[in-house]
PALO-705051 format. One record per residue: residue in one letter; x, y, z of N, C-alpha, C, O in turn. Coordinates in steps of 0.05 Angstrom, whole numbers, plus 5000, padded with zeros to 4 digits. Example, Ala and Ser with C-alpha at 12.3 -4.5 7.8 and 13.67 -1.06 7.14 Angstrom:
2
A526448865156524649105156526449345156528549345169
S525749555142527349795143525850015157526850235161
REM end
This chain:
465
X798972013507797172123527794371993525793471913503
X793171983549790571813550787971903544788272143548
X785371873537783872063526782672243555781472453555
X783372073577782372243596784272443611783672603628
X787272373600788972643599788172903585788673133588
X786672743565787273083544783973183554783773423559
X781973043558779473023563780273313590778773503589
X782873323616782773353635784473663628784273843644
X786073693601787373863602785574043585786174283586
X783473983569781374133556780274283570779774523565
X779174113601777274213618779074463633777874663642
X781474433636783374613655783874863629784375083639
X783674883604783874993588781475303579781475533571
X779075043589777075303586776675413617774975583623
X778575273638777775453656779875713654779475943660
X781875623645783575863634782176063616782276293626
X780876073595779576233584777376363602776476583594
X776376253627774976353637775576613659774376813665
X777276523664779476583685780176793676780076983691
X780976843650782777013634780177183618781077283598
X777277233619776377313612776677363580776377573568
X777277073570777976943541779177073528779077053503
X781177313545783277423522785777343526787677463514
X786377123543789076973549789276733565787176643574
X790676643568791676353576793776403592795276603591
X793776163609795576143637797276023631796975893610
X800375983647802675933635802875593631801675423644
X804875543609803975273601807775103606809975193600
X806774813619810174793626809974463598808174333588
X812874463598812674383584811574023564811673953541
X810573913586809173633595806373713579804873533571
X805873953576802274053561800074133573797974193563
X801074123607799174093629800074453630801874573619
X797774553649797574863651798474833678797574663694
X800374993683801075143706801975383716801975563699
X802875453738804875693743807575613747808775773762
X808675473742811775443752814075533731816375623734
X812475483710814775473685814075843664811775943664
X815275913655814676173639812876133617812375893612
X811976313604810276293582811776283554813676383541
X809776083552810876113520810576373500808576513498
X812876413486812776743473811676593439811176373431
X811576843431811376843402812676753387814976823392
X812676633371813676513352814276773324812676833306
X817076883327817777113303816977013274815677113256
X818176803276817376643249814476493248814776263242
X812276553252810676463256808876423224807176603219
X809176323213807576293184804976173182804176113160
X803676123200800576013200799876303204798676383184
X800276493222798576763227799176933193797677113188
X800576873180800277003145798276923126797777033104
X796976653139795676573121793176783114793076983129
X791076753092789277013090786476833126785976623138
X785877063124783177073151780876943142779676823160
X780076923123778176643116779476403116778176213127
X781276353108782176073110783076073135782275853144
X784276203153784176133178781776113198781775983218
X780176253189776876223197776275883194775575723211
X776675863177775775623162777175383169776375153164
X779575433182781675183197779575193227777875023233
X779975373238779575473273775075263265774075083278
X774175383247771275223246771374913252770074813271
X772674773238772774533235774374303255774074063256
X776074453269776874433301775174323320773474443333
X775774033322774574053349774374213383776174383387
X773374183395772374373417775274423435775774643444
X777274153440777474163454781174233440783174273454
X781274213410784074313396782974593388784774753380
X780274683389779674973379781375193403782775393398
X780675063434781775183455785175263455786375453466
X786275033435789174963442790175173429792275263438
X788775293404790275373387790475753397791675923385
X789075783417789976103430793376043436795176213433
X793675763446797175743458798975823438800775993438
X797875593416799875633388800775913382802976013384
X797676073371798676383367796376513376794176413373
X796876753389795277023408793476973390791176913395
X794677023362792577123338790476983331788677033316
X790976793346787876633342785676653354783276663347
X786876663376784576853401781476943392779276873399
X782777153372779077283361777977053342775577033343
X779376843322778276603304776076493329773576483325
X777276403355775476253368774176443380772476353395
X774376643380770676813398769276803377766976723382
X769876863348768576863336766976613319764876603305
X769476363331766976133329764276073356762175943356
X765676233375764176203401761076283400758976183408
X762176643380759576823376757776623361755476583368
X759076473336756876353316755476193327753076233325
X756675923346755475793354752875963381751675763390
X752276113388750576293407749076273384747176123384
X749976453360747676583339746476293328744176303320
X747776023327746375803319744075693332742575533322
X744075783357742675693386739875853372737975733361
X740176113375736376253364735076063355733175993369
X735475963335733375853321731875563333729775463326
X733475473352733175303366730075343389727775263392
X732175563404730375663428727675843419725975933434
X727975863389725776053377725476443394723976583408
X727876443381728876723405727677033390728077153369
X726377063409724477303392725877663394725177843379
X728277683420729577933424732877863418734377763435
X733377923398737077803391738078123397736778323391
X740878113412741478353413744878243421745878113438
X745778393396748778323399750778573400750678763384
X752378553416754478783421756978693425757378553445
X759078753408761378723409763278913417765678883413
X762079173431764579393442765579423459766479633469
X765679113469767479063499769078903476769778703490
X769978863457772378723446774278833442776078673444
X774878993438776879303435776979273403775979073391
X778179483390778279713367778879583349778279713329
X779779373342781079183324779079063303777278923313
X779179083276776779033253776278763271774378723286
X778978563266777778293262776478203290774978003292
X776978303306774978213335772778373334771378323353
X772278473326769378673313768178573289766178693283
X768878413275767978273253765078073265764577973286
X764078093244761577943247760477783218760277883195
X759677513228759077403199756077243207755677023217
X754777413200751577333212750177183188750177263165
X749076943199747676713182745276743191744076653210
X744576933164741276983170738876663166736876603178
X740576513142737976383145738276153172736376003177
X740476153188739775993216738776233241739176193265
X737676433231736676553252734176423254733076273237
X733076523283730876463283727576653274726776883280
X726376403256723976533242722276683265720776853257
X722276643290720776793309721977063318720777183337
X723977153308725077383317724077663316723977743293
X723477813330721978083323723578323330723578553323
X725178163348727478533343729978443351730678323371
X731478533329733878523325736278783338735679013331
X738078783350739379013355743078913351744378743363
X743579063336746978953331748579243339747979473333
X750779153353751379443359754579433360755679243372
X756579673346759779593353761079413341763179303348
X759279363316759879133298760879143269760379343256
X762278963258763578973227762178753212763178523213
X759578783195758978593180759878503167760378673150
X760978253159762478173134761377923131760177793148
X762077843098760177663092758077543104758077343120
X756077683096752677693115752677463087753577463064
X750677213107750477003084747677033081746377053102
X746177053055743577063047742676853038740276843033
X744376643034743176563013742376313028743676213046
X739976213019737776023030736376133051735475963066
X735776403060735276573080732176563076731176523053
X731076583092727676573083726176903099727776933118
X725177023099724777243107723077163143722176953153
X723377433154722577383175720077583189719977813198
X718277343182714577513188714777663210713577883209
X715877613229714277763250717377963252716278173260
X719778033250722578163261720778483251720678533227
X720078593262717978873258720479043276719279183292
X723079093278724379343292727179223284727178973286
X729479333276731679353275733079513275733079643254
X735279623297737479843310740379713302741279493310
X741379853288744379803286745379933295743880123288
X747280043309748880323317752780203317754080023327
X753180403301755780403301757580093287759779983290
X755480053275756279823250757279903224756680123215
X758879733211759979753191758079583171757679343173
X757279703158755379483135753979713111752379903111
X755879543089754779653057752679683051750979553062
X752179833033747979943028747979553016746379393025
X749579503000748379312985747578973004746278792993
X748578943032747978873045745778963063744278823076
X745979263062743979453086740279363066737879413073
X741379243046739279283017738279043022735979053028
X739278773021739678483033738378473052736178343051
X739578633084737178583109734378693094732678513092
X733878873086730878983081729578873068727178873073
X730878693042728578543036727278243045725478093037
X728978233065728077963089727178013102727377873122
X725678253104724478413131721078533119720778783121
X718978393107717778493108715578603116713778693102
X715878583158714178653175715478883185713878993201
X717679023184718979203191717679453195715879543180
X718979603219716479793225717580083234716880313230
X719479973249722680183258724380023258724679783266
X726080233245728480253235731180413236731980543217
X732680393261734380553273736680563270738180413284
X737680753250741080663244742880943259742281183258
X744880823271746481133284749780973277750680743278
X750881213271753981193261754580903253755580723266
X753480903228753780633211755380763192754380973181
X757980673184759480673173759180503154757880303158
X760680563125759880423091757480593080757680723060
X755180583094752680603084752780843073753181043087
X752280863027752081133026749081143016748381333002
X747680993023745181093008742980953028743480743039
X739881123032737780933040735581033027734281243030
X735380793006733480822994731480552994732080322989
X728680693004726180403006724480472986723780712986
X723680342968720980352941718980262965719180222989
X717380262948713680192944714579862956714179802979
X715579702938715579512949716379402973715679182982
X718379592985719779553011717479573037715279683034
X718279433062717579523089716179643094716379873085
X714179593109711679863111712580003137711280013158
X715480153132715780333155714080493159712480603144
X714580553204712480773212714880853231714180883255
X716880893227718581023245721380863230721780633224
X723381153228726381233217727281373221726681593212
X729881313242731681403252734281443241735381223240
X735781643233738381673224740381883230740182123226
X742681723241743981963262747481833258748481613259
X748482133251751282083255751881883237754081783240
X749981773213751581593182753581803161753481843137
X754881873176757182073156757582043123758182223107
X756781693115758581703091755181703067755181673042
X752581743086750681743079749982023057749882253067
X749581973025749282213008746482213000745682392985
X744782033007743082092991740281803012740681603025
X738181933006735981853034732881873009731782083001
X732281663005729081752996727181572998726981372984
X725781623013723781443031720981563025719181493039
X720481753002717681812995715781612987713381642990
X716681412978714081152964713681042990712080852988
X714681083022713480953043711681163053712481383062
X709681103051706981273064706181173087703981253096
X707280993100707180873121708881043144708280973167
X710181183142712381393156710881563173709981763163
X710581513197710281703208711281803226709981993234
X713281753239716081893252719481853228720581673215
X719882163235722482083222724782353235724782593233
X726582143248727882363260731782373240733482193238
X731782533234734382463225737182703242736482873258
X738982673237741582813252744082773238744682533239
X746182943222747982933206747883143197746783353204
X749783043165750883303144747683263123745983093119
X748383623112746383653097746683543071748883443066
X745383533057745983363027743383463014741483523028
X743283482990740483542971739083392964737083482952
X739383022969738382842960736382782979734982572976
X736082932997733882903015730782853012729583053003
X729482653016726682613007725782493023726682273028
X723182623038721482453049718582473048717782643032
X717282383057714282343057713282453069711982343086
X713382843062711982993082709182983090708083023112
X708182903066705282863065703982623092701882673105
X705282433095704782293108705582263148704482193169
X708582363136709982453170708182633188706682813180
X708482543213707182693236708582783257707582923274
X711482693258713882783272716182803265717582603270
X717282993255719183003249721783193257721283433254
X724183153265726283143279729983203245731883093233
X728683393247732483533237733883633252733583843264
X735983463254738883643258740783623242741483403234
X742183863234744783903221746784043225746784283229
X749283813224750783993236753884073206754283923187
X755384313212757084333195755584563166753284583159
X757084653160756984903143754784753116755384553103
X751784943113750184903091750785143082750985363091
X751384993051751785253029749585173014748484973006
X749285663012746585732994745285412960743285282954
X748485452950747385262928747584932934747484752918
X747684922960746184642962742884692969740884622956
X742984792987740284922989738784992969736884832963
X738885142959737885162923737584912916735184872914
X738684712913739084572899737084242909736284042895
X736784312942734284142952732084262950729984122946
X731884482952729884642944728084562913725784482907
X730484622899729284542871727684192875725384142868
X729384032885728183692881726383762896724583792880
X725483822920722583842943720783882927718983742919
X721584182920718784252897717184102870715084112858
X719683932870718783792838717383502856715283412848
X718383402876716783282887713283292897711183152896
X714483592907710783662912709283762897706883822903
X710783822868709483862849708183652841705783672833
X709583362841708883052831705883042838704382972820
X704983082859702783022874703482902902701582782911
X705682902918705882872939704383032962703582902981
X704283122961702283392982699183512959699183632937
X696683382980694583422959692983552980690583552971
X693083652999690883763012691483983022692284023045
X690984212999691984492997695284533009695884743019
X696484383007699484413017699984273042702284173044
X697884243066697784293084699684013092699283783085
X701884103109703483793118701683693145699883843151
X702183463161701583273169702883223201702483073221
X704883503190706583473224705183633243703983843239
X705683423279704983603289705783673314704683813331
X709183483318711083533331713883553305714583403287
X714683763313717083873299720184003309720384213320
X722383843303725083963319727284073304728283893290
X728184253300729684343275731584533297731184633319
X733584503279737184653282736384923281734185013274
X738285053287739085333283740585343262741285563252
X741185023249742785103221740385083194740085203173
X739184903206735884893186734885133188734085263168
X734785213210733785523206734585723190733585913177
X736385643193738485843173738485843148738886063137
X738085643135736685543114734685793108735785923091
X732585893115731085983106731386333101729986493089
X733686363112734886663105736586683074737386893064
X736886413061737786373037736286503010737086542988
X733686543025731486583007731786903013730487043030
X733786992994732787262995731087422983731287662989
X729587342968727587582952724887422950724287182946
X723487682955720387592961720087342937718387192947
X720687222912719587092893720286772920718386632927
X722886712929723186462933721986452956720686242959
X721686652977719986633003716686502991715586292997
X715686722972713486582965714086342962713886312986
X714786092953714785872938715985782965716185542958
X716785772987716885663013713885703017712385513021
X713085933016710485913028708485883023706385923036
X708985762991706985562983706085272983703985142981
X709085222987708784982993709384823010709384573007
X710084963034710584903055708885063093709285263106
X707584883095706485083123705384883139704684663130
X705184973165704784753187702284863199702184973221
X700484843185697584903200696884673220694784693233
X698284483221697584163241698784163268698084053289
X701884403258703784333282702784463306701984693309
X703184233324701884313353704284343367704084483387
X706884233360708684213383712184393368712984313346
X713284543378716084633360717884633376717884803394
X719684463374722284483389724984553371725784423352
X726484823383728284923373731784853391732684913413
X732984703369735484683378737584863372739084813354
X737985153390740485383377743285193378743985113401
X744385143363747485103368748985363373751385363379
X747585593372748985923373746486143369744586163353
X747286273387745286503391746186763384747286883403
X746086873364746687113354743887293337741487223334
X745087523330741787743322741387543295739287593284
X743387303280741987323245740386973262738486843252
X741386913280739286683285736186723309734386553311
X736386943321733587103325732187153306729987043305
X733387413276732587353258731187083244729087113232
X732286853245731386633224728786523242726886383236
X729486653265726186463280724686673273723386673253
X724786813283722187043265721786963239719486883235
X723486963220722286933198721586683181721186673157
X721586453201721086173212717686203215715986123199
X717086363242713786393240712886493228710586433222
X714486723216712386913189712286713165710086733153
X713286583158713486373128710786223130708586243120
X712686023156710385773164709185793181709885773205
X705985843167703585853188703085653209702385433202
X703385743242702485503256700985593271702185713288
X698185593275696685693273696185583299696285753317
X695785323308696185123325697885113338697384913351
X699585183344702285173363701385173385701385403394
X700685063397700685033436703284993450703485153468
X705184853447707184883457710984933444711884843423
X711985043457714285193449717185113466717285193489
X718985003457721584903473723684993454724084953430
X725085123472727685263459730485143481730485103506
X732685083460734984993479736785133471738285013455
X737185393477739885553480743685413490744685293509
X744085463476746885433476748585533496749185773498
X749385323513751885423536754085663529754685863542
X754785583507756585733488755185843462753085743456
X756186023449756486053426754786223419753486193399
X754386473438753086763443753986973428756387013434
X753287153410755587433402755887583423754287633441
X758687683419759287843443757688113443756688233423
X757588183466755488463467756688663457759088663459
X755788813448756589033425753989223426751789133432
X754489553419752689673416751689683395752989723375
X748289643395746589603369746689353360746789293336
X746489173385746988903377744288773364744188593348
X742388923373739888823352738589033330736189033324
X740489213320738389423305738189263280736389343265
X739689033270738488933249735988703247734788603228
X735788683270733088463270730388483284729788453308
X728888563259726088673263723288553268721688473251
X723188553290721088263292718688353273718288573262
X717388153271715188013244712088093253711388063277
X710988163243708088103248707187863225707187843200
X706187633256704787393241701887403239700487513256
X700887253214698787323201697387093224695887213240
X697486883228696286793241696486683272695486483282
X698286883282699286963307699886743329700286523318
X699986723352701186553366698686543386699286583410
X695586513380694086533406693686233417692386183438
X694486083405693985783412696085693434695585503449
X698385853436701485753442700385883477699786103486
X700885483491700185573522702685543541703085673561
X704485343532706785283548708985373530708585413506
X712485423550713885543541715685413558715485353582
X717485373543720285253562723385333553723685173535
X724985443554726785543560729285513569730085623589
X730885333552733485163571735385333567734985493549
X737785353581740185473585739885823580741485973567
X737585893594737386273587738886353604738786263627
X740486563598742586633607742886993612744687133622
X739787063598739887363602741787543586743287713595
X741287443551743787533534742087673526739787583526
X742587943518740488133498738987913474736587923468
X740087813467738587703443736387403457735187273439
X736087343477734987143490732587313494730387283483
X733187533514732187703530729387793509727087843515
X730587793484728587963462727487853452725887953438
X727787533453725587293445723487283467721087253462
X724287313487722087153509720487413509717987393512
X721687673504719487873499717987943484715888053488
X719287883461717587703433714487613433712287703426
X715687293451713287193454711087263468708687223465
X712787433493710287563522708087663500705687643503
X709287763481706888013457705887873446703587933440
X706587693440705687603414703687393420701387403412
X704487223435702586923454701087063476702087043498
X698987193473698287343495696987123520696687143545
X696386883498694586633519697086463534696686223540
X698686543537701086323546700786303578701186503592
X700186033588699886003609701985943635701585973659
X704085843620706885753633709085803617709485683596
X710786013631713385933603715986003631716286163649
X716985843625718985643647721785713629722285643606
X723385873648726985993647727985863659727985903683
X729485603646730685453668734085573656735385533635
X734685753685737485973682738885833710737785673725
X740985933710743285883734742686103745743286113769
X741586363734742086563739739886693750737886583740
X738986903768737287083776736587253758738087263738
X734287423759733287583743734287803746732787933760
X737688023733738388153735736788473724736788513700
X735888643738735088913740736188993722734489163714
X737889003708739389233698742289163684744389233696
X742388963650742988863647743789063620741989183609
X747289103607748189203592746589093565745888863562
X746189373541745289183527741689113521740489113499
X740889063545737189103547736589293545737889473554
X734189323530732489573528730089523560729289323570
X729589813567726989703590725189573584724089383595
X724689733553721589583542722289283539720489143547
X723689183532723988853540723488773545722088593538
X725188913588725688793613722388803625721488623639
X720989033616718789043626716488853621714688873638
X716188653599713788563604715288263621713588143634
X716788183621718287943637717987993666717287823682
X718688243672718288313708715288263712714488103728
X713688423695711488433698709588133695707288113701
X711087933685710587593677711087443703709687253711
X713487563717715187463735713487563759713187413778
X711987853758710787833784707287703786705587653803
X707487683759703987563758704787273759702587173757
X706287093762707886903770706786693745706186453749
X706786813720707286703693710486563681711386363670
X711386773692714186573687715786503711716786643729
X715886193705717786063735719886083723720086043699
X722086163743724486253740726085833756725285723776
X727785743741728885523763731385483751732385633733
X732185313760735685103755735184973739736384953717
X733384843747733384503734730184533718728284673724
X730484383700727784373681725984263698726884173719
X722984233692720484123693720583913686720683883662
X720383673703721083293692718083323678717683213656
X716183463689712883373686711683463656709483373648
X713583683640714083843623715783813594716984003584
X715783543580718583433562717083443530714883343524
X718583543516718483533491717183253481717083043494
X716183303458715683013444718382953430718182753416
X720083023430722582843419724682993444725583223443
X724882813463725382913486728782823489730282873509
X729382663460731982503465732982693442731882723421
X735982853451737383023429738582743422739382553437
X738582793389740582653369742782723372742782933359
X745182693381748982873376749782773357751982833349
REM end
């Protein structure tokens, strides 16, 4: 065959991959030329090149020229992902070229399969001008470091839904030391994140949905000042309260008392260290916490451990509190009451609560004789806005928002965004309740609507799931 035969069946080759949206090839007759006339070639049962191990087939499919790299999808299916994945490298070889400052790679249009989700990223041919990185739907494997030079300006990196070991997760960070945010969500491998003194001068950390994650301590960065995290609870928890100014918990799944105890104990010995030096006082002044964090604080049953929450912990800064119920019942009314009696916020101007579609106690008589609201020492006169998602007019909703009518006497707007009308005469309500809400509702303090206030949004206005 002539070089401008094969030259002609190369070019008809990648229009087949094109064609085929590079997960197949068009039928092949038997002359070598592509057509439709003749059937496809099947699999080969005995096929013994696809046994070989996946690096050394990596490593055949590399060294291929362009136009036998194409051929070899015909030979076996299974080669298919070898050449995207020489396709991907050669792209990632290109950065450094073009001096590419936004890299953002996603592989979850490849479908479910490790090895077409595999990724083998050659940091030191990235490019030195890079400043944000985003990898997403990906399987790191052999991440090559070595001759890697770090990268001055790459100040933001998001992984979501990557596979990659702390001891590589350990590898990116110390090639990163302009790094600034840092966003990991359902990263799988990773069981630990831990940054020293010498690490990254983070000012924003994000962590959501890392399941196999036990243990988090980011206190020697005083550079922190957003940190939103979302997952299982664990005791190895440490951060830099002293320095954070936003901070974002959610947890989901059953906290037991002696884990709790048991973060309790490390916090304290922390802020015993000298982490918190200015009378206790933390630093936050937007705050979002669970109904399971909440819950947390009913663990403390006897006045000795309440004190020691409330010594060393209080939000005289916090201006902003957003509460996430996963379930609304009298012991999680309870935990917000005894949420503001602990921690002084003296400051609170605004208030966002997101009630739960589901997951209400059923009505029952004496559904609240066990929960006694609080008198707070430094009361709620600061607190002007109020917002209100999914109220539904459950006795135990009903007895928060009347709560606050008493208590926030300066509240200027507090917004019920219900499906529902303001029912008269509701099983369950006490009048004294219903009465200062009618009486809110006709001084036209509280807007009743469907749909929330766009003009009106939390400072962490994005739920973590």
């Amino acid at each position: 065959m002539t070089k401008g035969a094969e030259r002609g069946n190369g070019e008809r080759a990648v229009e087949a991959l094109e064609s085929d949206g590079g997960s197949g090839v068009k039928r092949r007759r038997t002359d070598g030329e592509y057509g439709e006339g003749e059937p496809e070639v099947e699999d080969n049962k005995d096929d013994l090149i696809s046994l070989l191990p996946d690096d050394m087939l990596r490593e055949i499919v590399s060294r291929l020229p362009l136009r036998y790299g194409i051929r070899t999808q015909v030979v076996c299916k299974g080669w298919r992902n070898y050449w995207k994945e020489r396709r991907r490298r050669a792209i990632l070889h290109c950065t450094a070229a073009y001096a590419v400052e936004n890299l953002h790679i996603d592989l979850s249009n490849m479908g479910p399969s490790s090895l077409s989700r595999s990724l083998r990223l050659p940091f030191r041919l990235l490019s030195r001008n890079l400043a944000r990185l985003s990898v997403c739907a990906t399987i790191t494997t052999n991440l090559r470091f070595r001759g890697a030079q770090p990268f001055p300006e790459l100040a933001a990196i998001y992984l979501h839904s990557v596979a990659v070991e702390t001891t590589v997760f350990d590898g990116i960070l110390a090639l990163c030391p302009s790094l600034r945010v840092l966003d990991l969500r359902k990263c799988s491998r990773l069981d630990a994140i831990a940054i020293t003194s010498n690490g990254p001068n983070l000012t924003s950390l994000t962590i959501a949905d890392c399941d196999g994650v036990t243990r988090v301590d980011v206190v020697p960065v005083s550079s922190l000042r957003s940190i939103r995290y979302s997952g299982r609870f664990f005791p190895a928890f440490h951060l830099p309260i002293a320095s954070c100014t936003n901070l974002y918990l959610s947890y989901y799944g059953l906290i037991l008392p002696e884990l709790f105890d048991k973060w309790l104990e490390n916090t304290v010995r922390y802020l015993c260290d000298g982490t918190i030096t200015n009378n206790n006082d933390f630093n936050i002044t937007n705050l979002t916490i669970c109904s399971n964090a909440l819950r947390m604080i009913s663990f403390c049953g006897d006045r000795q451990e309440t004190a020691r929450l409330h010594k060393f912990f209080n939000f005289r800064r916090l201006t902003e509190l957003q509460l996430l119920m996963f379930e609304m019942k009298a012991e999680n009314l309870a935990s917000i009451y005894l949420f503001l009696k602990i921690f002084h916020c003296p400051n609170l101007s605004r208030l966002f609560v997101q009630f739960p579609i589901f997951g209400h106690e059923p009505f029952q008589e004496n559904l609240l004789d066990g929960v006694t609201e609080v008198s707070l020492e430094d009361g709620l006169d600061n607190l002007t806005v109020v917002r209100i998602m999914n109220f539904n007019w459950h006795p135990i909703e009903v007895q928060l928002v009347s709560f606050l009518l008493r208590k926030a006497r300066n509240i200027r707007t507090l917004q019920l965004v219900s499906p529902s009308a303001i029912p008269l005469n509701v099983a369950g309500i006490e009048q004294e309740d219903l009465s200062p809400i009618r009486e809110a509702l006709a001084n036209g303090l509280i807007i009743l609507s469907e749909f929330e206030d766009g003009a009106t949004k939390p400072f962490h206005s994005e739920i973590l799931l």
